[in-house]
C-alpha positions as CSV (number, residue, x, y, z in Angstrom):
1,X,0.0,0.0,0.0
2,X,1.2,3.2,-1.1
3,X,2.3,6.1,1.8
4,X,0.9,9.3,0.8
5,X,2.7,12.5,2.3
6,X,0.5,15.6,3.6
7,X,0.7,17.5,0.8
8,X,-0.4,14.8,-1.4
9,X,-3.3,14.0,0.8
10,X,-4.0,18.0,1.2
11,X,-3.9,18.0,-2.9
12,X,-6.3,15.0,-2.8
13,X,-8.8,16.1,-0.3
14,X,-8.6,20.0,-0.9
15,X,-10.7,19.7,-4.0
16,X,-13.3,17.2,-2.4
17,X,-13.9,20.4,0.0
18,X,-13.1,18.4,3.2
19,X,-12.1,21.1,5.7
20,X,-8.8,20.3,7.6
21,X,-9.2,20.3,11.5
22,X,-5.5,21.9,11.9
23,X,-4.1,24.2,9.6
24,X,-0.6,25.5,10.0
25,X,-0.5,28.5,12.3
26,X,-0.3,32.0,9.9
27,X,-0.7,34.5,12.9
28,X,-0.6,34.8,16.5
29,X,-4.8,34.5,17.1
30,X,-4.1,30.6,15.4
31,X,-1.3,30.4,17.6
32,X,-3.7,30.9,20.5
33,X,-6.4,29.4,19.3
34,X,-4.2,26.3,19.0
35,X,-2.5,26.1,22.4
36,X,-5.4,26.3,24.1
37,X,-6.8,23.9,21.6
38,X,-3.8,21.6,23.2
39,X,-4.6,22.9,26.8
40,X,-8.1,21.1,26.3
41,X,-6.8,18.3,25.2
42,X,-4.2,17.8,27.7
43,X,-7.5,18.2,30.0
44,X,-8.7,14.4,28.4
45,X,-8.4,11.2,29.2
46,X,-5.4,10.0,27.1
47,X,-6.5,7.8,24.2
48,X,-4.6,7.2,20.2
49,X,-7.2,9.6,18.8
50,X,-6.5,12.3,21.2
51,X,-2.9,11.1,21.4
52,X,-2.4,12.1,17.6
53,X,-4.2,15.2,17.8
54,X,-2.0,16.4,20.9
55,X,1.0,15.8,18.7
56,X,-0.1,17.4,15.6
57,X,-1.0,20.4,17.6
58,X,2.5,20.1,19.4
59,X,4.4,20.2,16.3
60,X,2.3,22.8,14.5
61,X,3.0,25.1,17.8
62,X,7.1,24.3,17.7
63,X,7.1,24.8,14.0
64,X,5.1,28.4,14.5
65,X,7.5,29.0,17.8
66,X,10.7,28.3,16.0
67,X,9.6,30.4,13.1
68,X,9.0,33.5,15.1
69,X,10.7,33.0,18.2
70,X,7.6,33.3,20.6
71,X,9.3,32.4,23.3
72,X,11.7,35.4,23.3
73,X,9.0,37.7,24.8
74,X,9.7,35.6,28.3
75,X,13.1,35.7,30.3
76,X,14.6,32.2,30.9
77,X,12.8,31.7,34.3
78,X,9.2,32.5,33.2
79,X,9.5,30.4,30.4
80,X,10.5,27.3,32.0
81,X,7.7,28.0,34.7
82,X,5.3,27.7,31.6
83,X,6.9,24.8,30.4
84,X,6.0,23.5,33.9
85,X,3.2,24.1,34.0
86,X,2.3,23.0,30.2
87,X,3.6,20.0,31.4
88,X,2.4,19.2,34.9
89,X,6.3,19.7,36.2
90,X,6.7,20.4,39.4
91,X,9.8,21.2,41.1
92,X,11.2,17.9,42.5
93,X,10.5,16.4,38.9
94,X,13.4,19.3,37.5
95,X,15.8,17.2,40.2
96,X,15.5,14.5,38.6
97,X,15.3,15.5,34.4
98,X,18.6,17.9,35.2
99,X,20.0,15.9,37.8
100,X,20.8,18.8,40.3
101,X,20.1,19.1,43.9
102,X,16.6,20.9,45.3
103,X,18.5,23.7,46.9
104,X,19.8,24.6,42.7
105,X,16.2,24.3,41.6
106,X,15.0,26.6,44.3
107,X,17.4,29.0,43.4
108,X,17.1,28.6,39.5
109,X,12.9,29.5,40.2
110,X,14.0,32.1,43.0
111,X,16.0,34.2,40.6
112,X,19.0,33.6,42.9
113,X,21.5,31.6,40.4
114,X,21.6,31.6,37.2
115,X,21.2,28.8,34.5
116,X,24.4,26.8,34.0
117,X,25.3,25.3,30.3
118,X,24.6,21.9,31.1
119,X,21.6,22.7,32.9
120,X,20.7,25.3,29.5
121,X,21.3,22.3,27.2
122,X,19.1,19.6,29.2
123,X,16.4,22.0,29.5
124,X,16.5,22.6,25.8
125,X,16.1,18.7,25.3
126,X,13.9,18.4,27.2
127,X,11.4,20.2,26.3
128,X,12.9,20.1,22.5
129,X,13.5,24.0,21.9
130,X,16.4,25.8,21.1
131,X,19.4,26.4,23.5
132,X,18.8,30.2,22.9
133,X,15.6,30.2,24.6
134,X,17.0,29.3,28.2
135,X,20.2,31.5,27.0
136,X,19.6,34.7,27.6
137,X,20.2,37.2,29.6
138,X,17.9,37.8,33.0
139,X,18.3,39.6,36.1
140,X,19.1,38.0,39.4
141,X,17.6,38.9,42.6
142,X,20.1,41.1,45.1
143,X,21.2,38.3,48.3
């Protein structure tokens, strides 16, 4: 059986007039409209339908993020705090995905240390974005 790519199947389908679910993200309302789209879904009881349909809209939100560099509105801190959040993180689960000790995360989310390279380049793997995001520059709280 032959594998069709998406843009065959869009060519396909497109003239039929079957309207596509998901659309690749143009502008920052379908940006929105798709993460909370993914919120919702996040929300569900985990099945393959949903499954799929979190990871379509997961790769058309990376695609648009990497393409304008969304995530360069937030310092380093605030956007891994979202990225907690997003992905029901807390704390003691950043122990164990950088391998540091709690007193280092408390300071990392504290403002009181900074972000170290390794700890930059497993946070970036982790949650597959670019280095640069967690890279930047951010002010630390006075001791």
């Amino acid at each position: 059986m032959k594998k069709f790519t998406f843009c065959e199947l869009f060519h396909i389908f497109a003239p039929m007039g079957i309207e596509l679910k998901y659309k690749v993200i143009k502008d920052r309302a379908q940006y929105d409209d798709c993460c909370n789209a993914l919120e919702s879904l996040l929300t569900l009881k985990s099945n393959s339908d949903v499954q799929d349909e979190v990871e379509l809209l997961t790769l058309l939100i990376h695609t648009y993020d990497e393409a304008n560099n969304t995530f360069a509105e937030l310092d380093p801190i605030t956007l891994l705090r979202s990225f907690m959040k997003e992905h029901n993180l807390k704390a003691s689960d950043l122990i164990a995905i950088l391998g540091v000790s709690k007193g280092y995360i408390s300071d990392i989310l504290n403002y009181k240390k900074g972000l170290s390279k390794e700890v930059i380049r497993k946070l970036a793997e982790h949650f597959k974005v670019r280095q640069e995001a967690f890279n930047r520059y951010y002010p630390l709280s006075p001791k």
